[in-house]
Every structure is written in structure tokens, then in C-alpha cells.
N, C-alpha and C positions, 0 to 999 in steps of 0.2 A: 876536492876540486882545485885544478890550479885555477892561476889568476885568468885567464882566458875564458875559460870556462865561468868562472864566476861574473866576469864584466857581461856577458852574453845573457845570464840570470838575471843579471839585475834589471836589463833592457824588460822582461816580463814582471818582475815582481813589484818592482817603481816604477809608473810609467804616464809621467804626470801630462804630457803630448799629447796620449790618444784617450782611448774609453778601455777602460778593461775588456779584456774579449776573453779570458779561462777563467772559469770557475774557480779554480788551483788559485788565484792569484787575486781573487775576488775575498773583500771583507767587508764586517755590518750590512745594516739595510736589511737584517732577516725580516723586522717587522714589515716592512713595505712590499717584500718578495710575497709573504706571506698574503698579504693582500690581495698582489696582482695574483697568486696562484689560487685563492678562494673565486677570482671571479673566473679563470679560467677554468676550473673544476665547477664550474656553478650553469644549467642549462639555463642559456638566454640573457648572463648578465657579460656582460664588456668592462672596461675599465681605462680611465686616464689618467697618465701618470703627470704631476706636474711641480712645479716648484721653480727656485732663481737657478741664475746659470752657475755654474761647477759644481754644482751637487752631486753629482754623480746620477743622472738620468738616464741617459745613453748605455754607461756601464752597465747596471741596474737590467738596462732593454737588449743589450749583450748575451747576459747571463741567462736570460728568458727565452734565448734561442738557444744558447747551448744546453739548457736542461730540461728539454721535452725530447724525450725519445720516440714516444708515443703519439706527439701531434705534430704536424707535418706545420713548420714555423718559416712566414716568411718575412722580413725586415726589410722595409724603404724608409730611406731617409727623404723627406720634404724639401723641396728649395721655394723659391721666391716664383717661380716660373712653372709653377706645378699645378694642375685643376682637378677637377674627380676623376676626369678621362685619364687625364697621362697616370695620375697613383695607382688606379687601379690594373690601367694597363701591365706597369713595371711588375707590382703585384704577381698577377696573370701570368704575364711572360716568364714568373719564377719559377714555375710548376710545372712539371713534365711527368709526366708516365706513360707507361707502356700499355696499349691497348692489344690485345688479343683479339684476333676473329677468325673463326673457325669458317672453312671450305664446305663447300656444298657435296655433294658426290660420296662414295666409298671410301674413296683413297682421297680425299681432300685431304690438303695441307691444313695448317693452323697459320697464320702470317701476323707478324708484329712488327705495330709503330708507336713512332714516338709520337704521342698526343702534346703540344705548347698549349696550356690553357687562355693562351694570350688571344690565342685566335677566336674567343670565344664573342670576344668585345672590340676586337679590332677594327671592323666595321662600322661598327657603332657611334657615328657622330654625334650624336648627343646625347651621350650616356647619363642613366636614368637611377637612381638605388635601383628600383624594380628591377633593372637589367642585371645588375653585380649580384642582386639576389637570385635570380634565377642560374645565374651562372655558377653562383657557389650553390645550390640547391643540385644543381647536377653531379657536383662532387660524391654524392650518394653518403653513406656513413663515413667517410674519412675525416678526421679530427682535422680543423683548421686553426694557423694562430696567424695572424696579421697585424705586424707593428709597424705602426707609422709614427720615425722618429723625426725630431725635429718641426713638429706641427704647427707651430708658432711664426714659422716661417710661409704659413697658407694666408695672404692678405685675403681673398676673397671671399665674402658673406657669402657666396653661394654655397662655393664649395664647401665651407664649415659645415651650411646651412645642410648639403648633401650630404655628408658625413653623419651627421645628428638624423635627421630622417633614415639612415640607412641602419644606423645602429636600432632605432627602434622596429623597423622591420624584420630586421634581422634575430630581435630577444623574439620577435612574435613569430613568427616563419619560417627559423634556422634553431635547428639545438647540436651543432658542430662544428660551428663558425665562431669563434672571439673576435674582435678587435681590439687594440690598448693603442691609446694615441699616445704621446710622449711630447712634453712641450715647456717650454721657457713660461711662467703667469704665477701670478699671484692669485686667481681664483679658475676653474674650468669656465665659467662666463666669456672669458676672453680669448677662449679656444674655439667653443665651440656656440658660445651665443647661450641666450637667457632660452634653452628649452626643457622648459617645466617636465617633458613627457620622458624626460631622458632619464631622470633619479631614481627610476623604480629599476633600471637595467644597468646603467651606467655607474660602475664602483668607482667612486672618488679616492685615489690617493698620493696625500702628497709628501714629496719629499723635502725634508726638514734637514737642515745643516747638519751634519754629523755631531753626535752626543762623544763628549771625551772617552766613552767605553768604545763608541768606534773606531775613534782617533786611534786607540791604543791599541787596536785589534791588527787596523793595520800597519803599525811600526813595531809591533812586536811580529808576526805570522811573517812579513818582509825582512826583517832583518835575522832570524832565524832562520829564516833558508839560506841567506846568505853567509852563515857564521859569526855574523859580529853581534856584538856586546855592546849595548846602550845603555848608556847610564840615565838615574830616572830623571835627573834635574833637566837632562838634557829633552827628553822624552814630553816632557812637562811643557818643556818651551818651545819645542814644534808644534805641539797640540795649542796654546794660545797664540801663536804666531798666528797658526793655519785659518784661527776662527771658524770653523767648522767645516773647512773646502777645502776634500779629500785631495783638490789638484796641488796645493799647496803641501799636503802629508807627502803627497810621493814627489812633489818638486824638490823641497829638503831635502826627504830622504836619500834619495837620487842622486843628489851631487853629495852630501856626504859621504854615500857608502861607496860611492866612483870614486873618491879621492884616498878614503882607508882602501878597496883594494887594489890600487895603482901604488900605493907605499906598501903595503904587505903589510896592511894593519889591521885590527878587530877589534878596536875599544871606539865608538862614537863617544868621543866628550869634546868639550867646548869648541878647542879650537877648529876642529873639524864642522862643528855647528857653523860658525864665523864664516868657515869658506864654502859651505854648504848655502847661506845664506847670500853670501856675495854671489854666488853662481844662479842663485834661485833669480836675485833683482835686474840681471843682467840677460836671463832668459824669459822673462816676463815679458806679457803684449805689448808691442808699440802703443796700442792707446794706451794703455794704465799706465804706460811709462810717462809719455804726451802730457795727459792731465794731471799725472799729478806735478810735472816740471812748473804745466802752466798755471797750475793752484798757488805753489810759492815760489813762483818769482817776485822778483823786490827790486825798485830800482836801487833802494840805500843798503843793497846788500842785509835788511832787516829779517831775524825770525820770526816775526809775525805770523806770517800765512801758513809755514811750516808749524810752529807751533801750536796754530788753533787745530790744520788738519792733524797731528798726531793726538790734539783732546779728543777730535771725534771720531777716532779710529778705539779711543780706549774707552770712549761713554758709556755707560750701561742702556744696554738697549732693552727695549720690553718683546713680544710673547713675536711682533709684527717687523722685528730688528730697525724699528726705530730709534730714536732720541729726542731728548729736549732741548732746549737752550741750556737751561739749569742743568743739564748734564755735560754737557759741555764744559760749561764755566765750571764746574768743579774740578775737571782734570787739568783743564787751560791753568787755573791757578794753580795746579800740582806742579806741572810740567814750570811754567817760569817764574813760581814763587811769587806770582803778583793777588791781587784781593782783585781781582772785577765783579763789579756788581751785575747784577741781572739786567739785560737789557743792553749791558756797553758793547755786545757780540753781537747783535741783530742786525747789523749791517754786513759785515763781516762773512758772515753765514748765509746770507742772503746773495751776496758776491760769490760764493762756490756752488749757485745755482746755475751761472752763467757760462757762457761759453768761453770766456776769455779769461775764466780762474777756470778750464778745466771740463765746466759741468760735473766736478764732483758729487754735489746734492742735490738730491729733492725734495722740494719742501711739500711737507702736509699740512693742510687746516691753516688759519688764520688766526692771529690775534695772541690768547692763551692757550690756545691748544693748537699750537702750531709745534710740528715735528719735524725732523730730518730722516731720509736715509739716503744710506750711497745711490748714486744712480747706477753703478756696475756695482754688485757687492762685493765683487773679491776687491775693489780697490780698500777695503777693510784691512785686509790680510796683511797687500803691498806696502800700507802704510805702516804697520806693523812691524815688517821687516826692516823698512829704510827707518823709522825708530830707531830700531837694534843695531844697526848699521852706522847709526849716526854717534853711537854711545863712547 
């Protein structure tokens, strides 16, 4: 490949902007695929995919479309301004086939149209499950898959509420229909509401920060199509930077392997990590950039604020990617070489709850059992890197 050709690869193989959309270019997550594919091969069960944001969801819901040949697969993304009508509408409106009907007479003709399945419910002002049932019910035996990404963004208890009732009619009613919701939560309760009737059909799974065997799946599969050579120290230290969010593997990667093949290079080591890094913190969200400026500023020019948030970027988190205080203050005293005792942080910590350090944390529980986590969790990562950066 010349250089042209390989800058144009890499837009697919790193592609830390969008959601993966080829298979080819898709890594990890078999156990979670494997999931959602049990409940699609399963008559009557559905399935929600859920977890924090960068996980890789979307890609995941990408992939779901592109590997059914055999089920006719439709994708809506959710907005803010979305009800049962308009989703299922969009839905609807996705589906087209050709109806055949046959002439009356001797020499009748055969005549074909396109059937929109939109028009099924377009009428339909107050759309009902019962309705979206009957209208997928007419579909006859054709294999259905309907993914509704970004579900998180449905504020209204109805419509959840709609969605929850329709899924259970649909395990009782339909043996050709899936659904899989796809949505930002820490439990499906806050997707879809506390319904008990939902567990026996509805597959629960969820997606968990990428394990270092994924990390490594995709900086090796990436960088081997590309022809470059990574060394492992290097490999090592994308994979802790990233903390487990693939958007961060392919932001790295991305600008390191754009800067080797713009020099006509193929060894990723250090230096190229450095500017790989510098290009990652510079193309990173306005918020994450925002809070974390507004977390340590300092009138006296002091590292304080700086250096408490890079202890709790490095704290040991438990199984729920929390922290303690006590985790904390163990890295805080690594990072400036000072002894603080338990409890001189509580304030501190307390002030990167707020809006005016940022809203970096969230606090959990009260007292002794009182925890932290990011309130964005990639600002994890971010911290991580301007670390590295600062070294």
C-alpha cells in the first residue's frame, strides 16, 4: 500500500469519532455478541444492551446489523423528542417489499408494488403495543430484528412504559420479532422501569469496560493491517491510559499511526505515543476539556486540585468503578510525597462534586461508606493522559 492508500485504512481500522460500522474492523465483545445472539435465536426472548458511555454500544448495535443475512434488521437511533409513535413510525417507514397480485381473467397480468410498511400505523394517533403487534403479526413468517439505539435518551415513562408492555406481548404473541434496546444506565430499571413481568423474556446484558485481552485485540488486528510494528511497552501504556474505553484505544492509535505513515514510518515507540497523546488531549470533548480546566484551577498558581484529581484517576476502583477516600489518599501521597491522613481530603473531594470544580464526582453513600465515581467516566482516561503529558 502506498501512503495514500494506507491514511484512507486507517480512517476505518481507528476510528475513535464514530461507532464501528464493518465487522472487518470490529474487536472483543464476543461474549456480549454472543448474548445478544442467544436471545435473538431464542423464540420469544428480546434483549437490552446497556452500560456507561464509550463502551462501545452503538458499535456492538452496528455489528448486529451487519451480521444477520437472514433477518431483515432495522436500526433507530432515540432522541430527546421521540414517543412510541414517531419510533415506531421510523421503524415502519424502514421496510419496503414488493407485493405481488395476480389479475383476474385468462390473460391477466401479475402487477407489482412497493408496499412502506409505515403506512401501516400512520394513521394511527394514538398508537397502542396492540397496534405495532398487529402490524408486526402481519409480517407473516419473515424474521424481524429492531434496534433502538440510544434509549436513554426516551425521558418519558410512557413510552418506556410502552416499550415494556410491548416487549411482553410480543414473547407472548410473536415468535419472529426481537427487539434489543441499547442505552447509557447502570441497571435496565432506568431504561425501562421496575417491570417484574419483563425477566422471563427480556435478556439482560451488559457491557463492561473492555478487559486488556480486548484492549490488545484491537491494537494489534489495527495496527497489522496497517503494517506497523508496536512495541509492547508501548501497547502496555495505551491499554492503562484508555482504562477500558475502546474510544480512547482508537484515539491513540489513530494519531500515532497518522503521524508514522505521514513520515514513512512502522515502528510505534515512545515518541510517537507522546504525540499521539498530545493529539488525543487536543481532540478530546469540550466538556471533558471545560471540567477538567475548571477542577484545577488555582488562584496561587498551586497543584493541589491537579494533583488530588490525578490520585483519583489512578485509585483502585472496586467491581462498580468506584473509590474510597482511602484510595485516594494513597495515590495523592504517591503523586506529592506528602503523609495525609484520612479525612484531610473530605473537603476537597467533596468540591469536585460541584459545578464550579468541574462536577468531576459523584459521591456515594455517607459517612464510612462514602464513595466516588467520575460523573463522565471517560474523564478517567483524560486524566490519565494529561498525567502523561504533564511528566
Amino acid at each position: 500500500m502506498n501512503k495514500d492508500q494506507k491514511l484512507e485504512l486507517l480512517r476505518d481500522v481507528f476510528s475513535p469519532m464514530s461507532p464501528i460500522r464493518q465487522k472487518d474492523f470490529f474487536s472483543g465483545r464476543l461474549t456480549q455478541l454472543e448474548k445478544v445472539a442467544e436471545a435473538i435465536n431464542e423464540i420469544g426472548q428480546h434483549a437490552i444492551l446497556y452500560g456507561e458511555r464509550g463502551v462501545g454500544k452503538t458499535s456492538l448495535a452496528n455489528i448486529m446489523v451487519a451480521g444477520y443475512t437472514n433477518i431483515y434488521t432495522v436500526k433507530i437511533t432515540c432522541n430527546r423528542q421521540d414517543a412510541f409513535k414517531t419510533l415506531w413510525q421510523s421503524a415502519f417507514e424502514s421496510i419496503q417489499f414488493a407485493k405481488t397480485t395476480q389479475g383476474l381473467g385468462f390473460n391477466a397480468q401479475t402487477t407489482t408494488q412497493i408496499v412502506n410498511m409505515g403506512n401501516q400505523i400512520s394513521s394511527i394517533v394514538n398508537l397502542r403495543p396492540s397496534h405495532v403487534l398487529n402490524a408486526l403479526n402481519s409480517f407473516g413468517s419473515y424474521r424481524m430484528l429492531f434496534i433502538f439505539d440510544e434509549f436513554d435518551n426516551i425521558q418519558a415513562e410512557k413510552t418506556r412504559a410502552a416499550f415494556a408492555d410491548l416487549i411482553k406481548s410480543l414473547s407472548d404473541n410473536n415468535i419472529n420479532t426481537t427487539v434489543v434496546l441499547v442505552g447509557i444506565a447502570d441497571s435496565i430499571e432506568s431504561l425501562v422501569g421496575n417491570h417484574q413481568s419483563l425477566e422471563r423474556c427480556l435478556k439482560q446484558v451488559k457491557m463492561p469496560r473492555m478487559k486488556k485481552e480486548e484492549s490488545e485485540e484491537i491494537i494489534n488486528k489495527g495496527m497489522q493491517k496497517l503494517g506497523i510494528k508496536i512495541e509492547n511497552k508501548i501497547r502496555e501504556k495505551i491499554i492503562e491510559f484508555s482504562s477500558g474505553f475502546p474510544h480512547y484505544i482508537h484515539l491513540l492509535c489513530k494519531f500515532g499511526a497518522k503521524e508514522l505513515i505521514q513520515n514513512d514510518k512502522n515502528n510505534f515507540s515512545e515518541s510517537y505515543l507522546t504525540i499521539a497523546i498530545r493529539a488525543g488531549i487536543e481532540n478530546t470533548s469540550e466538556q471533558l476539556r471545560g471540567s477538567y480546566k475548571k477542577a484545577i484551577l488555582s488562584s496561587n498558581n498551586s497543584s493541589r486540585w491537579r494533583d488530588l484529581l490525578f490520585a483519583c484517576a489512578n485509585a483502585d476502583i472496586d467491581e462498580f468503578n468506584s473509590f474510597t477516600v482511602s484510595d485516594v489518599i494513597k495515590e495523592y501521597n504517591k503523586v506529592t510525597g506528602r503523609a495525609v491522613k484520612n479525612g484531610n481530603l473530605n473537603y476537597n473531594l467533596n468540591q469536585l462534586t460541584k459545578e464550579d470544580r468541574g462536577e468531576i464526582l459523584n459521591k456515594l453513600g455517607k459517612g464510612k461508606s462514602t464513595r466516588y465515581t467520575f460523573l463522565n467516566p471517560m474523564m478517567r482516561a483524560f486524566v490519565k493522559l494529561k498525567i502523561h503529558s504533564a511528566d
